[in-house]
C-alpha positions in Angstrom: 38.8 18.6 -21.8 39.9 19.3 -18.3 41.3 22.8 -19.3 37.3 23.8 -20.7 36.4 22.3 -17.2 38.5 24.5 -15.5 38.3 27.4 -17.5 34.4 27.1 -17.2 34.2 26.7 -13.8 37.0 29.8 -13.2 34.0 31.5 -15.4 31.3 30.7 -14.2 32.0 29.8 -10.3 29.9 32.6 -8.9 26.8 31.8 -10.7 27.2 28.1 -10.5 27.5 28.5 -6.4 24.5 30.8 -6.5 22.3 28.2 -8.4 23.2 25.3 -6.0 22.4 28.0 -2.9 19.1 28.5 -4.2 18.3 25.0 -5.3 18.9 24.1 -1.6 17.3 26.9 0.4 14.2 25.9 -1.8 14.2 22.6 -1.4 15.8 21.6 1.7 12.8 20.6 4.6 12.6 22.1 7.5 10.9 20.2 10.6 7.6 22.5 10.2 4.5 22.3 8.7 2.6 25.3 7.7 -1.0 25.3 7.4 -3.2 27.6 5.7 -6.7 28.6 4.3 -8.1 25.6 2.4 -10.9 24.9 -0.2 -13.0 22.6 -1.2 -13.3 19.0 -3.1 -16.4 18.2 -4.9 -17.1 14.7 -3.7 -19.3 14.1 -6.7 -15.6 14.1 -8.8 -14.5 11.4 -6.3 -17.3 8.6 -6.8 -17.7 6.3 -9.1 -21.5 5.3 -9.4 -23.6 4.3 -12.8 -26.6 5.4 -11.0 -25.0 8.9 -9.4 -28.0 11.6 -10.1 -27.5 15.2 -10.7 -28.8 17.4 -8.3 -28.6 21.5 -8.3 -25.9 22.1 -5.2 -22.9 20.6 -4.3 -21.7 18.7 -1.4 -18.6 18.9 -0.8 -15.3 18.5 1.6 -13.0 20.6 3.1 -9.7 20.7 3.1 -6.7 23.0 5.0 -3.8 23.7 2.5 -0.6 22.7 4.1 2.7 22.3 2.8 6.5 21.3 4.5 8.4 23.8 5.0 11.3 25.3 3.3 13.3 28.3 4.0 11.1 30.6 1.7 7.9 28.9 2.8 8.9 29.6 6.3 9.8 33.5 5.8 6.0 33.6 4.2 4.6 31.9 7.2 5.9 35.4 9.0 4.6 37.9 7.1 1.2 36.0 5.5 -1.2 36.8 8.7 -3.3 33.1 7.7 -0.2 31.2 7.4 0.7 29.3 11.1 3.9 27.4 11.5 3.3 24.3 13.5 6.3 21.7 14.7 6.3 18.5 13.4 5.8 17.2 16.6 2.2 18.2 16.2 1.9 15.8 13.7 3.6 12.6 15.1 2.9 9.6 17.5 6.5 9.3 18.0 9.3 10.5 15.8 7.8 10.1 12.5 9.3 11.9 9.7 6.8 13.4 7.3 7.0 10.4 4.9 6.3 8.5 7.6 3.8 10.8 8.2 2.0 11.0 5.0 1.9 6.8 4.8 -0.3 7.2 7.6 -2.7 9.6 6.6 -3.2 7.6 3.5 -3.9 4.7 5.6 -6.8 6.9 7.0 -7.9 8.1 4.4 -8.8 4.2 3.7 -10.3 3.9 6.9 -12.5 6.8 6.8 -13.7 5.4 3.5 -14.5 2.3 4.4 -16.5 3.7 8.0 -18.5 6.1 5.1 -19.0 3.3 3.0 -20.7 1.0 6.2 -22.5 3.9 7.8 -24.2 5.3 4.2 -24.6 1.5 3.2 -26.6 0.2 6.9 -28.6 3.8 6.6 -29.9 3.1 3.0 -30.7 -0.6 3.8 -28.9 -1.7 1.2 -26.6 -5.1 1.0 -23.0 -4.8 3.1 -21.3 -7.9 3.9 -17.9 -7.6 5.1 -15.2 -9.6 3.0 -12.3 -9.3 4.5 -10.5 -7.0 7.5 -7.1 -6.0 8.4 -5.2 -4.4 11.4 -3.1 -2.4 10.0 -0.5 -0.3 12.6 -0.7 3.6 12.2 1.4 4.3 14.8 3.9 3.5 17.7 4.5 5.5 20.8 8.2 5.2 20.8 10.9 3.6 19.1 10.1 -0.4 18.1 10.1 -2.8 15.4 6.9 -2.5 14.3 6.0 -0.1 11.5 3.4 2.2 10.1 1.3 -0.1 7.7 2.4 -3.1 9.5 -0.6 -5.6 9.1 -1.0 -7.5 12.2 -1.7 -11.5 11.4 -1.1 -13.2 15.4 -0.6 -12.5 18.5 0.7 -15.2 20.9 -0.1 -17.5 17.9 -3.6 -16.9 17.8 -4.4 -16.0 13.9 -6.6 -13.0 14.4 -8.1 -9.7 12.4 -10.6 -8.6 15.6 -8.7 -5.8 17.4 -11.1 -7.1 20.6 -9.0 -10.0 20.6 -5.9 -8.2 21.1 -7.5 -5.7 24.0 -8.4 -8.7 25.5 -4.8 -10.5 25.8 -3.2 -7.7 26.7 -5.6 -6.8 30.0 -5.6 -10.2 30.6 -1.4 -10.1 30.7 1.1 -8.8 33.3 2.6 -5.5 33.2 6.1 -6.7 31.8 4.7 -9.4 30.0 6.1 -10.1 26.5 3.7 -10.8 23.6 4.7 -12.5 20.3 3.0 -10.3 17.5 3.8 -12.1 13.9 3.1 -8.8 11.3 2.8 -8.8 7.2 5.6 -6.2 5.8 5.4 -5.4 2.5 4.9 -9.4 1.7 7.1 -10.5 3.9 6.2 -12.1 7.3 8.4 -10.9 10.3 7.8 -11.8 14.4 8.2 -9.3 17.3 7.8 -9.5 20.9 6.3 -6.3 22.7 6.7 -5.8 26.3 3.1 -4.8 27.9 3.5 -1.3 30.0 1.5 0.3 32.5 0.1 3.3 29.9 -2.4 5.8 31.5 -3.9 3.4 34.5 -4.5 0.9 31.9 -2.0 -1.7 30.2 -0.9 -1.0 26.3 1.7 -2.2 23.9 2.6 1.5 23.0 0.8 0.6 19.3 -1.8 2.6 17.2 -4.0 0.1 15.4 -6.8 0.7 12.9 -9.4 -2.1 11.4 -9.7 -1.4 7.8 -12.6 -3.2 6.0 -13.5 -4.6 2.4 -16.9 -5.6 1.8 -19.5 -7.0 -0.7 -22.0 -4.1 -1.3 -24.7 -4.0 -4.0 -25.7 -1.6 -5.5 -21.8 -1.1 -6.2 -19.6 2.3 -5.7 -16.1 3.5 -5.8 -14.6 6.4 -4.5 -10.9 7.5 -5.6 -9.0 10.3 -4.6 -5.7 11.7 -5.9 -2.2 10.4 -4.6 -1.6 13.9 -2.8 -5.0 13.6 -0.5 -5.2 11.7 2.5 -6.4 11.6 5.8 -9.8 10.8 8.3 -11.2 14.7 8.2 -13.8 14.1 5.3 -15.9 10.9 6.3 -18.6 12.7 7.3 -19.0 13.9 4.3 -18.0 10.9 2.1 -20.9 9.1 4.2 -23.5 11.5 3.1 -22.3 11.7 -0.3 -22.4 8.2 -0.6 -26.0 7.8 1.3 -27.3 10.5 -1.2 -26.3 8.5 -4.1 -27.5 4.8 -3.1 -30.5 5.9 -1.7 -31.8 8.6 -4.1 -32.3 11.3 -1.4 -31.5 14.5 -2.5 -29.8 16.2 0.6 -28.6 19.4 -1.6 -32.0 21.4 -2.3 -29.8 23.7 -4.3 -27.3 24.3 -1.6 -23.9 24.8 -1.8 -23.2 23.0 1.3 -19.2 21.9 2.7 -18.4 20.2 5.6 -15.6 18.0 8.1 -16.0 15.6 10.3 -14.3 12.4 10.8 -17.0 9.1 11.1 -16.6 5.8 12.7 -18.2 3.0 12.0 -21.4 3.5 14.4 -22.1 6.8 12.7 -20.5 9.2 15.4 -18.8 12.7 14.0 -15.3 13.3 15.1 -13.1 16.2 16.1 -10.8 17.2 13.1 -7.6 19.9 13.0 -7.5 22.9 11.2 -11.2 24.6 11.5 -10.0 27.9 11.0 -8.6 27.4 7.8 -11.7 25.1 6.7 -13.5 27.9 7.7 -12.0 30.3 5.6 -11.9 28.0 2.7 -15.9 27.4 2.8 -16.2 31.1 2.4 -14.0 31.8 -0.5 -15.9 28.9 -2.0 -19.3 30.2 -1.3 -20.5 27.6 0.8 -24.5 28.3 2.0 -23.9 25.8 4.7 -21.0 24.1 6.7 -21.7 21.1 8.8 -18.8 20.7 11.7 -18.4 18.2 14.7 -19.4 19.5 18.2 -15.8 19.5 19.2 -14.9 22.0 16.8 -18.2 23.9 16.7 -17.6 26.7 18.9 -14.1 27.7 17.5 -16.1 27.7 13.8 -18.6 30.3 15.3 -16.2 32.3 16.5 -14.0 32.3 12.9 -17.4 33.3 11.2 -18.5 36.0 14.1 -15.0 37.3 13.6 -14.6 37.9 10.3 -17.9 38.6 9.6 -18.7 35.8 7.1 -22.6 35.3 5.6 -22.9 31.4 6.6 -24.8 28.6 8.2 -22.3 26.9 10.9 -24.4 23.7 12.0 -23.4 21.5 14.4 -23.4 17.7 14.0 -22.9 14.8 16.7 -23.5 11.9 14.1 -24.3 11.1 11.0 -28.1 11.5 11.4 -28.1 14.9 12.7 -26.6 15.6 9.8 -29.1 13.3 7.3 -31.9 15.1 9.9 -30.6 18.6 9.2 -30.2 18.2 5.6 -33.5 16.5 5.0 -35.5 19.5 5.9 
């Protein structure tokens, strides 16, 4: 048996080596990200409603394709003239690495679901009571214990889910102070103390922290996306797609109409990444109208003044401007 081995490997040694050369160069991961022109996600496939009406048009999200970088990926990135390498550094708090990365997009995603849900809910008049609520860590801004996902259960033995109650400890401590924070880990309780710094003329922990909700709503909707989406960019447009289908309004008038935007939970349109290629994506789709935050309203003007594309750009500030524009 050893002399086959042998004999098969003296054989077959230069295309054996080969194989394992290109099996690395195409898998191994680079630190890079490369973004390029996106497309579009029907958020009618996304919700779950009995009620859900259909209406001629679409409303719908966009997205920017991006992928991590291999060795061939990277060579494309320099010839494909859509196709921007950006460091990972561009896409970390600290020193994440892109799992860690990716665990807290999805944790966004969640957010900006539950912000739609509570914006579209309150707008419709229709029953939101919230359940429960979590503070959930996105982020850290240097090396420490505490982890993305970590739920946050106490600080200095105070039980609490109100991130207001954490502000409010840590301006009332001393730069240097310690605070006790006891977290949730996956089901298993663990206790950290975090020094409070002097961060940007103001104190901080160096933590990210969102406050992700569950609620009581009637009537009742779901919205699922796929394991490989993530991310705040569409709650915008999850609020309106929502708000259309609770309230009856038909927003679409038989337009194709795409959009971005991240929402909090007082209605107010946020600044995304990646116009340009949401931009571009809108336009292969043949989107009749893109809605965009302010922030990022001048740079789509300029995409669609540049390469000449046949669409509506509106700007949006909050989620009634864009219920307002839409109505008409």
């Amino acid at each position: 048996m050893k002399d086959k081995l042998i004999k098969f490997w003296k054989e077959n040694r230069f295309y054996l080596l080969s194989l394992l050369i290109v099996i690395f160069i195409s898998n191994y991961r680079l630190p890079y990200y490369i973004s390029a022109p996106g497309g579009i996600i029907d958020i009618s496939d996304r919700i779950e409603y009995s009620e859900l009406e259909e209406y001629d048009g679409s409303l719908n999200m966009l997205y920017v394709t991006q992928y991590e970088a291999t060795i061939p990926l990277y060579l494309m990135s320099q010839v494909l003239a859509d196709w921007d390498l950006e460091s990972i550094k561009e896409n970390q708090i600290s020193n994440e690495n892109h799992s860690e990365i990716d665990k807290r997009n999805k944790i966004m995603l969640d957010n900006s679901i539950n912000n739609a849900i509570y914006v579209a809910y309150n707008a419709s008049n229709k029953k939101i009571d919230v359940k429960d609520k979590k503070l959930l860590v996105v982020g850290t801004l240097s090396d420490m214990d505490l982890k993305i996902g970590d739920e946050i259960l106490e600080i200095n033995n105070i039980k609490t889910d109100d991130f207001d109650i954490i502000k409010e400890i840590i301006t009332e401590s001393n730069i240097g102070d310690m605070l006790e924070f006891k977290i949730k880990r996956n089901e298993e309780i663990k206790t950290f103390n975090l020094e409070v710094k002097e961060m940007d003329d103001s104190k901080g922990i160096g933590v990210v922290i969102v406050t992700n909700y569950e609620y009581e709503i009637d009537p009742k909707i779901e919205l699922k996306f796929k394991k490989s989406e993530s991310g705040s960019s569409g709650g915008m447009m999850m609020a309106l797609s929502i708000y259309s289908a609770i309230s009856g309004e038909d927003l679409l008038k038989g337009r194709n109409i795409a959009g971005t935007g991240t929402i909090d939970i007082e209605g107010n349109v946020g600044e995304i990444d990646g116009i340009k290629y949401k931009i571009m994506g809108a336009y292969k789709n043949n989107m009749d109208v893109v809605l965009v935050p302010s922030a990022n309203y001048k740079e789509a003007k300029e995409v669609v003044k540049k390469k000449k594309y046949d669409m509506e750009v509106v700007e949006v500030k909050t989620f009634n401007d864009a219920i307002e524009y839409l109505s008409k």
